[in-house]
C-alpha positions as CSV (number, residue, x, y, z in Angstrom):
1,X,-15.1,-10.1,20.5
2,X,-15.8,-12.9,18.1
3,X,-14.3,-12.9,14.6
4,X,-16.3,-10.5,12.2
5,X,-17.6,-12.3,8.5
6,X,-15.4,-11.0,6.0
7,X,-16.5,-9.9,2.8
8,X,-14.2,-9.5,-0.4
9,X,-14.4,-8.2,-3.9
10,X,-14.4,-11.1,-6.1
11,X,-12.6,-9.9,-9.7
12,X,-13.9,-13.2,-11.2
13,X,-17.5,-12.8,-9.9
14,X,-17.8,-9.3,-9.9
15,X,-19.5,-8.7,-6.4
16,X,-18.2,-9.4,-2.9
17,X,-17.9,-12.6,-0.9
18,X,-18.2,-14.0,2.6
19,X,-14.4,-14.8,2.5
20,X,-14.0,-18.7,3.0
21,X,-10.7,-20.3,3.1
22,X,-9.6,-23.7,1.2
23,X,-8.1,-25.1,4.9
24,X,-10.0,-23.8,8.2
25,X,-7.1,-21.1,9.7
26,X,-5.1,-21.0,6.7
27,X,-4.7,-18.5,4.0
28,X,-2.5,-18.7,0.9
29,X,-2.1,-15.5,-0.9
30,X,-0.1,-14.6,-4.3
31,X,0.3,-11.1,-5.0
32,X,2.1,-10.2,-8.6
33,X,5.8,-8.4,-7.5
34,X,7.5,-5.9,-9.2
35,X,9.7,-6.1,-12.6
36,X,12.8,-4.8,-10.7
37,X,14.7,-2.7,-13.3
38,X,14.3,0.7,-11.4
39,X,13.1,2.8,-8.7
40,X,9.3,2.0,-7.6
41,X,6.4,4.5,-8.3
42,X,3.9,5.2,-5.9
43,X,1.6,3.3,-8.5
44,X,3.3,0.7,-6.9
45,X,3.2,1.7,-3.4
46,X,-0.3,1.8,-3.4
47,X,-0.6,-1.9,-4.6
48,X,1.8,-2.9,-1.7
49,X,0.2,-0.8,0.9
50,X,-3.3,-2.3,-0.3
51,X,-2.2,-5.9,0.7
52,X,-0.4,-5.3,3.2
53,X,-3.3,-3.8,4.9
54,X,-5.0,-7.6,3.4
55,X,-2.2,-9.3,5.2
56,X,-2.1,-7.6,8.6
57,X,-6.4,-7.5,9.0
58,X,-6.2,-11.7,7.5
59,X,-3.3,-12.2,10.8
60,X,-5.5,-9.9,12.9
61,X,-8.2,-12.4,12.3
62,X,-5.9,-15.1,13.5
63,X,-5.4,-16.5,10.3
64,X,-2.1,-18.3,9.7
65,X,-0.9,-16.7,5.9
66,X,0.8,-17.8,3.8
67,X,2.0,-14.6,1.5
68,X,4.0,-14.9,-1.4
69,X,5.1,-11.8,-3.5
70,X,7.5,-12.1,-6.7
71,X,10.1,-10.1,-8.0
72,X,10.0,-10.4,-11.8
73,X,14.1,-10.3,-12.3
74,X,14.2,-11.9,-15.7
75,X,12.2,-9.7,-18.1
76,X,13.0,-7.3,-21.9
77,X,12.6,-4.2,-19.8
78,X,15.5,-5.1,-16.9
79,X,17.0,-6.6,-20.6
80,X,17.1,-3.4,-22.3
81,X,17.9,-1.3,-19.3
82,X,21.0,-3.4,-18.5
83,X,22.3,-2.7,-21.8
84,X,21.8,0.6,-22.0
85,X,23.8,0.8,-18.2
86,X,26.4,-2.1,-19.6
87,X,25.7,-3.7,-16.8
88,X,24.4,-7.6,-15.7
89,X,20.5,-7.8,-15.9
90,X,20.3,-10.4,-12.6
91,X,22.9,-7.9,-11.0
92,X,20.8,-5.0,-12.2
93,X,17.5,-6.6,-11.1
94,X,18.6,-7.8,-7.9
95,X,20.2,-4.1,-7.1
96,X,16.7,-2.7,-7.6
97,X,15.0,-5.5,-5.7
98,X,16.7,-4.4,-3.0
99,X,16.0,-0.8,-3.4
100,X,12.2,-2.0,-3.5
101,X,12.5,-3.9,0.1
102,X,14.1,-0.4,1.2
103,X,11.0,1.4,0.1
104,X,8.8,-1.1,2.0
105,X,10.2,-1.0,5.0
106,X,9.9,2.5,5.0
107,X,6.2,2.6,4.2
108,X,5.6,-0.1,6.9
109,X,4.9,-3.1,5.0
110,X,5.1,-6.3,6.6
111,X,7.8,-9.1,4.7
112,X,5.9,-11.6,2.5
113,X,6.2,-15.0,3.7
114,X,8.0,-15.5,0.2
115,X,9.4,-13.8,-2.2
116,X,10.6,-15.7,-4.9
117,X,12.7,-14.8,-8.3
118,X,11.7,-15.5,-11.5
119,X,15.6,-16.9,-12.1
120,X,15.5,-19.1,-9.2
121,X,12.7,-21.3,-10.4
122,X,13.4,-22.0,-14.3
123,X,12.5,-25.8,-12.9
124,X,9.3,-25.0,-12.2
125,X,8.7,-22.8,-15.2
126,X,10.1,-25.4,-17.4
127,X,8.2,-28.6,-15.8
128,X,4.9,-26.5,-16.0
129,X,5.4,-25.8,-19.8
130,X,5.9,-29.2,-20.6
131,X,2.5,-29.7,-18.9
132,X,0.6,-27.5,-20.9
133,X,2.4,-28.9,-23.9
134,X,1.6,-33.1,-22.9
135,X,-2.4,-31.4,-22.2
136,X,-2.5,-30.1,-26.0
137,X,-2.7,-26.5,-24.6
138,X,1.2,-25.4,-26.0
139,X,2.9,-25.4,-29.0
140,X,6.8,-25.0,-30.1
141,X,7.7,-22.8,-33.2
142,X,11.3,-22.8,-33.9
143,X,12.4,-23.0,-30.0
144,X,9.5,-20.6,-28.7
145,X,6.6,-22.3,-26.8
146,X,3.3,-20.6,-27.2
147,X,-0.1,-20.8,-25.3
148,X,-2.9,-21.7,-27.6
149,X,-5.6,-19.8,-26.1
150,X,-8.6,-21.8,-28.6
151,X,-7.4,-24.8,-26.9
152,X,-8.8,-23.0,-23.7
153,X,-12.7,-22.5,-24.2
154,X,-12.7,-20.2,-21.0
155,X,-10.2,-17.7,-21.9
156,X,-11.3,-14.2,-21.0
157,X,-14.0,-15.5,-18.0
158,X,-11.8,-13.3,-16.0
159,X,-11.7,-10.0,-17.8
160,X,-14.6,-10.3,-18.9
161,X,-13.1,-10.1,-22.5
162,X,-14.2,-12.0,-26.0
163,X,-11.0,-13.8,-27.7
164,X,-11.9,-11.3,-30.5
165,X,-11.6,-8.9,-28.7
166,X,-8.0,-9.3,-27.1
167,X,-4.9,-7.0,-27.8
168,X,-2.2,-9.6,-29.8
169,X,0.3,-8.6,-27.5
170,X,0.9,-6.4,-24.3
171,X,4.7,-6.2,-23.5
172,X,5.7,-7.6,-27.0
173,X,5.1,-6.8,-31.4
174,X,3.1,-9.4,-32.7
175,X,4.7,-12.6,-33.6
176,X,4.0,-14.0,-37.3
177,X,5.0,-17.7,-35.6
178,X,2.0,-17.6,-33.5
179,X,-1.1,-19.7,-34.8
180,X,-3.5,-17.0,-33.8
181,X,-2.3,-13.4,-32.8
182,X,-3.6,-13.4,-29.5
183,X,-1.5,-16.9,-28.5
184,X,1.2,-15.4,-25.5
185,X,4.7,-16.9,-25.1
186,X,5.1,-19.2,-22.5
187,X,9.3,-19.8,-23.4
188,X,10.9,-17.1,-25.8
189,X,14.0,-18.6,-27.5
190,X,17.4,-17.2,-26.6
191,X,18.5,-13.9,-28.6
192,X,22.3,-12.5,-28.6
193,X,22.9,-10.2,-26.0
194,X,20.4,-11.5,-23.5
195,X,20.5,-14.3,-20.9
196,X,19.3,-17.4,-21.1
197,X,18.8,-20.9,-19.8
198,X,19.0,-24.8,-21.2
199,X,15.4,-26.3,-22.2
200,X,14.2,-29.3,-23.6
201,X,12.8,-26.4,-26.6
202,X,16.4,-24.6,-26.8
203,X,18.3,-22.1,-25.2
204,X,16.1,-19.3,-24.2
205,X,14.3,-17.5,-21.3
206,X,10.2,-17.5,-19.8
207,X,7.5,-15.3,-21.2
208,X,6.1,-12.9,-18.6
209,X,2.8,-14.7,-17.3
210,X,4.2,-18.0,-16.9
211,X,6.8,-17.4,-13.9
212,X,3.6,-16.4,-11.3
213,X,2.1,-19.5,-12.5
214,X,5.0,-21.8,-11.6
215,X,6.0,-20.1,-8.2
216,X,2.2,-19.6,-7.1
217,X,1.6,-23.3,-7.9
218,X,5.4,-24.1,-6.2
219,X,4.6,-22.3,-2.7
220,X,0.7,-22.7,-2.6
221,X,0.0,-25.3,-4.5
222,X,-2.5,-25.3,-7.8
223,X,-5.5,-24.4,-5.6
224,X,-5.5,-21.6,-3.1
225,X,-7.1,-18.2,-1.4
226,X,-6.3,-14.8,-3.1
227,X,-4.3,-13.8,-6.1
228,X,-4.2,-10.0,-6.0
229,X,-2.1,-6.7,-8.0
230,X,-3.6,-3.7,-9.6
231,X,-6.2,-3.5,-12.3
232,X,-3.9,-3.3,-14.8
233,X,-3.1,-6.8,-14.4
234,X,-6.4,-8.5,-14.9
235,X,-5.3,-8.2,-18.7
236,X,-3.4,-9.6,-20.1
237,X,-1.3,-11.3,-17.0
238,X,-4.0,-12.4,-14.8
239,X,-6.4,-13.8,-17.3
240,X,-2.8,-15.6,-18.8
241,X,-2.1,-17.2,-15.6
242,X,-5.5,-18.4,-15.0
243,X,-5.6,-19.7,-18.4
244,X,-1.9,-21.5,-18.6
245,X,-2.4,-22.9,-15.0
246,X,-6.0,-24.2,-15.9
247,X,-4.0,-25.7,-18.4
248,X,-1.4,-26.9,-16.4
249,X,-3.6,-29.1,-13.7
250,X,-7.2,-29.4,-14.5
251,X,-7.4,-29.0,-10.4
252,X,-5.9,-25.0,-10.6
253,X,-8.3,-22.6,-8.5
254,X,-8.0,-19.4,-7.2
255,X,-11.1,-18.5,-5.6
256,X,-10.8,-14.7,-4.6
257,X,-9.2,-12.4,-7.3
258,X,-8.6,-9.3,-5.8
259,X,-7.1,-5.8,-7.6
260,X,-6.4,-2.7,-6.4
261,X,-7.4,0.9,-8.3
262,X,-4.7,2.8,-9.8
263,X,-2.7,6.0,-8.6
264,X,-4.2,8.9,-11.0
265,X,-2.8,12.2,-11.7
266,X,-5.2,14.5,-13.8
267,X,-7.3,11.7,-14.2
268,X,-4.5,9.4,-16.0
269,X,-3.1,6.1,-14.7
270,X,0.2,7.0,-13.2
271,X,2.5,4.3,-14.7
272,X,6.5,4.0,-15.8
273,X,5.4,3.7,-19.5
274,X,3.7,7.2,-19.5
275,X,6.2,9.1,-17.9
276,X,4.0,10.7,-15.6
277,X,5.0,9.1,-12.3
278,X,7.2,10.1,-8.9
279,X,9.1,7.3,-7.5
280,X,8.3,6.5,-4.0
281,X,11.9,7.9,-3.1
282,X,11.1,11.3,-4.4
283,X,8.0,11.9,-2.0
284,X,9.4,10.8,0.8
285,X,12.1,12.8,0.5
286,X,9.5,15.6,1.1
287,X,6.8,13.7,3.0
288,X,7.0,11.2,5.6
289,X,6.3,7.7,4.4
290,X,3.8,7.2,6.8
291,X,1.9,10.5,5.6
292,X,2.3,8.5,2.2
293,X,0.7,5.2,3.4
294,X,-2.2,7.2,5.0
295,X,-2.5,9.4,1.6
296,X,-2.8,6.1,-0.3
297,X,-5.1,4.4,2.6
298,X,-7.5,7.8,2.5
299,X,-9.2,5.7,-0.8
300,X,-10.7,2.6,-0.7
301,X,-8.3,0.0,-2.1
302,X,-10.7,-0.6,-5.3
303,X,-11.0,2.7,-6.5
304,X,-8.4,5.5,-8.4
305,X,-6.6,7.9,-6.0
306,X,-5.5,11.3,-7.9
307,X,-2.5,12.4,-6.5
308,X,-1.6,15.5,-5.7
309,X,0.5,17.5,-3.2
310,X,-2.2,19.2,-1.3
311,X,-3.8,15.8,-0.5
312,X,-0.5,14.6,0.5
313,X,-0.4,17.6,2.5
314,X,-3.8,16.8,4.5
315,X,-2.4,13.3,5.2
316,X,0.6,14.7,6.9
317,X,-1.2,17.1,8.6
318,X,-3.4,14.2,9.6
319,X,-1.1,11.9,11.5
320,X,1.1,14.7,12.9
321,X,-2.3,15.2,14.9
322,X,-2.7,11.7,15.6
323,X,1.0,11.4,16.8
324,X,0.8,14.5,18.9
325,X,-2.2,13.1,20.5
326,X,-1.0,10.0,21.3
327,X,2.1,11.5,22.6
328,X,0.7,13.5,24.8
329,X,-1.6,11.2,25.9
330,X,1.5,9.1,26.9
331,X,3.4,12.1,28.9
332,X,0.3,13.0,30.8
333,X,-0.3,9.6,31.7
334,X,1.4,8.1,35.3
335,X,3.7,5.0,34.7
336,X,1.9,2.6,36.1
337,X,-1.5,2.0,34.1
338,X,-3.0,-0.6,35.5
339,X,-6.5,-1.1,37.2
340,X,-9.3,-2.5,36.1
341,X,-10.5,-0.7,32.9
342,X,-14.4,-2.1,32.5
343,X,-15.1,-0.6,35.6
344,X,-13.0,2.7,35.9
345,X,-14.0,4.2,32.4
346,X,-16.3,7.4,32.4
347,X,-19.6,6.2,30.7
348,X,-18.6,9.3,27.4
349,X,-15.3,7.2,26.9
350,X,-16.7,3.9,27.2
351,X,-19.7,4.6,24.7
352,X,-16.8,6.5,22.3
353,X,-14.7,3.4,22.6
354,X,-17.8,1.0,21.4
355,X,-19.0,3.0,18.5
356,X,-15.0,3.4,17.3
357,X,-14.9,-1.0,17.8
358,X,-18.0,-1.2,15.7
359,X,-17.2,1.1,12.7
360,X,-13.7,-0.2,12.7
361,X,-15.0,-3.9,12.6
362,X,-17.5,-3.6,9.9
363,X,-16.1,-0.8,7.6
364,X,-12.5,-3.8,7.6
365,X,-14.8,-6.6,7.6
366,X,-16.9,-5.4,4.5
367,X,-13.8,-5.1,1.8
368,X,-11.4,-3.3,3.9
369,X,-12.6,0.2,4.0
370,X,-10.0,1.7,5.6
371,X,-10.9,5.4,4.4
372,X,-14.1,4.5,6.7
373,X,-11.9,3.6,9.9
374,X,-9.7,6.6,8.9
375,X,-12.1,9.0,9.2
376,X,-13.6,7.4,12.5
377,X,-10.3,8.0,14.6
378,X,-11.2,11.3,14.8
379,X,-13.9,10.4,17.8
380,X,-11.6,9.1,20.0
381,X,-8.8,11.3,19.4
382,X,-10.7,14.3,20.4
383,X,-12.3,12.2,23.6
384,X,-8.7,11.7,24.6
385,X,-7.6,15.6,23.8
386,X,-10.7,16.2,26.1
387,X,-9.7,14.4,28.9
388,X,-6.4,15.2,29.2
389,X,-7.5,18.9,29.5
390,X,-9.2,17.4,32.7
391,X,-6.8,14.9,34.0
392,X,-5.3,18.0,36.6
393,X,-8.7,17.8,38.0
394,X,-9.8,16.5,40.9
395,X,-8.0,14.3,42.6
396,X,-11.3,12.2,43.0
397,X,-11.9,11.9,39.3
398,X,-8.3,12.0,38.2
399,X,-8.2,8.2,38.6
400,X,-11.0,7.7,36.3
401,X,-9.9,10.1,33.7
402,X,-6.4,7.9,33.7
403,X,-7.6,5.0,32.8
404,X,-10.4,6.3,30.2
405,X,-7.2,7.8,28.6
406,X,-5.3,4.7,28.8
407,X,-8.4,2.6,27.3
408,X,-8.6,5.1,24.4
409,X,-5.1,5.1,23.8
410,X,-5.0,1.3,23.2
411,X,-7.8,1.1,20.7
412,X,-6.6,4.0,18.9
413,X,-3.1,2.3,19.0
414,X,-4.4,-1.4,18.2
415,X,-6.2,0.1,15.0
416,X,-3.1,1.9,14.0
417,X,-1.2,-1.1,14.2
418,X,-3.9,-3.1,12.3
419,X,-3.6,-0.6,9.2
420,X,0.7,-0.4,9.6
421,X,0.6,3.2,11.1
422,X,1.8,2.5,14.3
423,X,5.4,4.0,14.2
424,X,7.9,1.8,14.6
425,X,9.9,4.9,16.7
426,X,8.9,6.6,19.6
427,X,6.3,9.8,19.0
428,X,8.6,11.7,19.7
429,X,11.2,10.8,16.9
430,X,8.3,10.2,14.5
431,X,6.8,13.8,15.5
432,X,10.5,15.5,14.7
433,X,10.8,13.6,11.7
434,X,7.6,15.0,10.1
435,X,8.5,18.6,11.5
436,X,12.1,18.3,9.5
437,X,9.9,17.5,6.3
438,X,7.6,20.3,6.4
439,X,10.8,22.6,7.2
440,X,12.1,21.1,4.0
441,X,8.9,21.7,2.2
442,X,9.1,25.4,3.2
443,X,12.7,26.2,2.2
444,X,13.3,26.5,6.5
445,X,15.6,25.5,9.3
446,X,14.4,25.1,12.7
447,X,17.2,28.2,13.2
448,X,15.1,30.6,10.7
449,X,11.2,29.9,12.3
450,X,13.7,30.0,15.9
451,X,14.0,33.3,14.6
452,X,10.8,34.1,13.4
453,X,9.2,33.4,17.1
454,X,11.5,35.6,18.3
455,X,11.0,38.6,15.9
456,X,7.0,37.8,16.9
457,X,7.7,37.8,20.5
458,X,9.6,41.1,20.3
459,X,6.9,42.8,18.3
460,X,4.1,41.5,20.3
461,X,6.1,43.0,23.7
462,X,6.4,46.2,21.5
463,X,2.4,46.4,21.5
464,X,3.2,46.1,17.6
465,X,0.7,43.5,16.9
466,X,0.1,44.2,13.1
467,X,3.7,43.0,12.7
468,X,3.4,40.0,15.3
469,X,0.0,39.0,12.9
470,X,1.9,39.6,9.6
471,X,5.1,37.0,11.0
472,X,2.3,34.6,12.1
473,X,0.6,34.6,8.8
474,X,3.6,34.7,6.8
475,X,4.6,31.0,8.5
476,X,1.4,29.8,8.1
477,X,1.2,30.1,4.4
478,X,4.2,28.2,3.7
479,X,3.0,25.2,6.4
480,X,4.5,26.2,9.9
481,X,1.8,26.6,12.4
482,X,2.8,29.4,15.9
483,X,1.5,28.0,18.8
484,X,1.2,30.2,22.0
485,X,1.4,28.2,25.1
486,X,1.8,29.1,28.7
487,X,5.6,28.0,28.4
488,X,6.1,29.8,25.0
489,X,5.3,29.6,21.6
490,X,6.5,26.5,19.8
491,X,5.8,25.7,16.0
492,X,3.9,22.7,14.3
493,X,3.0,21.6,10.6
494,X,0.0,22.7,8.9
495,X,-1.3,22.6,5.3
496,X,-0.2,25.5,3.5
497,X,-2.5,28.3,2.3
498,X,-1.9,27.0,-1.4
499,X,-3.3,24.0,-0.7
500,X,-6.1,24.5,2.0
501,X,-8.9,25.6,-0.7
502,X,-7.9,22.5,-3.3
503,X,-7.7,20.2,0.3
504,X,-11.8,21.7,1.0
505,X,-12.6,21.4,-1.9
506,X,-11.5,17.7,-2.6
507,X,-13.5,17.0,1.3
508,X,-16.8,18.3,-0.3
509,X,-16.3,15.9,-3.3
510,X,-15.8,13.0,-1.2
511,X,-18.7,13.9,1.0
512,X,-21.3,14.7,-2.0
């Protein structure tokens, strides 16, 4: 199939773009990292999630990327939290950057190409401060450097701000040394207590927007593809960076600025600062991380998703179906699956499989709607679920129905890999694994609904149905789904009956 056009959300432009890269196969993206001083929020998850979904559709397209994602290690909050812990900020920072790569493995997310550390590259940071200083841009006030942003007529283009307008400071008090308030810190001179570095300004450490500057320019070089991180970096960080690189080398271009929504609960951003958040490591103790990356993935990246527990409850229902299906598609299916497919397809499965390859490629191809493609697997998950309730036909169609089944499990599978929810365990594992959450969820063992079928089973033999109904019902309500089958009843996840009306009801929102 040949290569779709891809269309972007331009920040800077503000409307999408036929996506065009600098160099013919190449891509270079930038993506803000965390400040690594604790656990990540699933504010955070959903920025990580959104590119890496960027990153695997860009290598899906055969592009060679080049992705580089920070980790801010030198910063007042990892500062202030080391000293409150007694304990080494870079120690501190580097603990937590590992906790981070833990958490994004578990939600799927591909390594960056690079990820580079703020104190790794003082070089850089340095060289490009004495840049901006020799272009006029930068000034030094008792061994701080400042940014002069009226020495930069375009500050704001990308915010869409007026210089009046701006906030003095974002992460910092205001400080009387700076020729106009809304001047940022490029070097901040060293203070007791905190670590520093040599410079040709003092002893002292980089302000916050400089460091993406220097490693961006350092692995991509001053021009390149995408910068991208959520909304709530297009001020003050991005529109800094833009500026001090401009600055920098008159060459500097990004051409696609891309940002993610936020994670909302009650309508409020979900951030560190506002208390209001849950760490990535507290839902996945209770939900499986891939019914988190769905959850996230159930929004288009641009807009806000609200959080709450009966959502996440859909999205694990979700992909328990579409592992179940796709597991038993794979035990009903004969181990050798070869044959010629184009010919040996029914004409339903074949006509399923084209309308699924067209939705797929233009809902990704025009700004990655994923919540489009989402949606769309359920078509060919209930045209596999159909035929496998016919592959014990007969024998003369069997064939057939094989290798429809076989041809709809591989698109289903090559978009799940596309959007990082293939598992990277057998269905089977991943299938337990969310069963052993929702028993968690309930306040079960796989002993106690053991036990409950039984109870059921005895009652139902007893012709005491009202009983058998009640048991049913009672599991039900707190997520366990009875299943009678001609070998027995066995159990399976379902949303709770807490959350099924708030689930409906969020549906009919989306749909209107």
């Amino acid at each position: 199939m040949e290569k779709p056009e891809f269309h972007i959300f331009n920040t800077m432009t503000k409307q999408k773009e036929l996506f065009n890269p600098k160099i013919k196969g190449k891509v270079g993206m930038y993506v803000c990292g965390v400040t690594a001083y604790d656990l990540s929020h699933i504010g955070h998850a959903r920025a990580y999630v959104a590119f890496d979904v960027l990153y695997r559709y860009l290598t899906h397209l055969e592009y060679d990327v080049n992705y580089v994602r920070n980790f801010t290690d030198v910063d007042d909050k990892i500062i202030r939290k080391a000293n409150e812990l007694e304990e080494d900020p870079l120690l501190l920072s580097s603990r937590f950057c590992d906790e981070f790569r833990v958490d994004m493995a578990a939600l799927q997310c591909l390594p960056p190409t690079q990820e580079p550390r703020v104190s790794d590259h003082m070089n850089q940071i340095k060289d490009m401060i004495t840049q901006i200083i020799d272009n006029g841009c930068a000034y030094v006030a008792e061994g701080d450097v400042y940014f002069s942003v009226d020495k930069f007529p375009d500050y704001g283009r990308l915010s869409g701000r007026k210089l009046e307008d701006n906030r003095a400071g974002e992460r910092v008090a205001v400080d009387p040394k700076k020729r106009n308030p809304a001047d940022f810190a490029l070097w901040k001179s060293a203070k007791p207590g905190e670590p520093s570095w040599d410079s040709p300004w003092g002893p002292g450490r980089p302000g916050w927007h400089i460091e993406c500057s220097a490693m961006s320019a350092h692995y991509l070089g001053h021009s390149f593809d995408i910068h991208g991180g959520g909304m709530d970096l297009i001020f003050p960080h991005h529109e800094n960076e833009l500026a001090q690189s401009c600055a920098a080398c008159s060459e500097s271009n990004v051409s696609y600025w891309m940002h993610n929504g936020f994670v909302t609960e009650n309508n409020e951003k979900m951030s560190k600062s506002l208390g209001n958040f849950f760490t990535i490591r507290e839902i996945t103790q209770l939900y499986h991380p891939l019914a988190l990356r769905f959850f996230l993935m159930y929004t288009h990246y641009r807009s806000p998703v609200n959080y709450s527990a009966s959502l996440l409850e859909s999205a694990s229902d979700q992909v328990f179906y579409i592992y179940q299906t796709l597991h038993d598609c794979a035990e009903a299916l004969p181990p050798s699956q070869g044959g010629n497919l184009k010919e040996r397809i029914i004409p339903d499965a074949q006509e399923c499989i084209k309308k699924f390859c067209t939705v797929v490629q233009t809902s990704m191809a025009d700004d990655l709607h994923t919540n489009v493609v989402l949606s769309a697997l359920s078509e060919p998950l209930k045209a596999i679920n159909g035929n496998l309730t016919k592959v014990k036909g007969k024998k003369q169609q069997q064939l057939v129905i094989v290798q429809s089944l076989i041809a709809l499990k591989k698109e289903v599978e090559n978009v799940l890999n596309i959007l990082g929810l293939l598992p990277s365990s057998t269905y089977s594992e991943v299938l337990q694994q969310l069963k052993d959450k929702a028993l968690k969820r309930a306040g079960f063992t796989e002993e106690q609904v053991s036990q409950q079928i039984e109870e059921r089973a005895l009652a139902r033999k007893n012709k005491e149905y009202e009983r058998s109904d009640e048991i049913r019902k009672k599991l039900s309500d707190i997520g366990i789904a009875l299943m009678d089958e001609p070998k027995g009843t066995i159990w399976r996840p379902c949303v709770p009956l807490e959350h099924q009306q708030h689930v409906a009801d969020s549906t009919q929102v989306e749909q209107a």
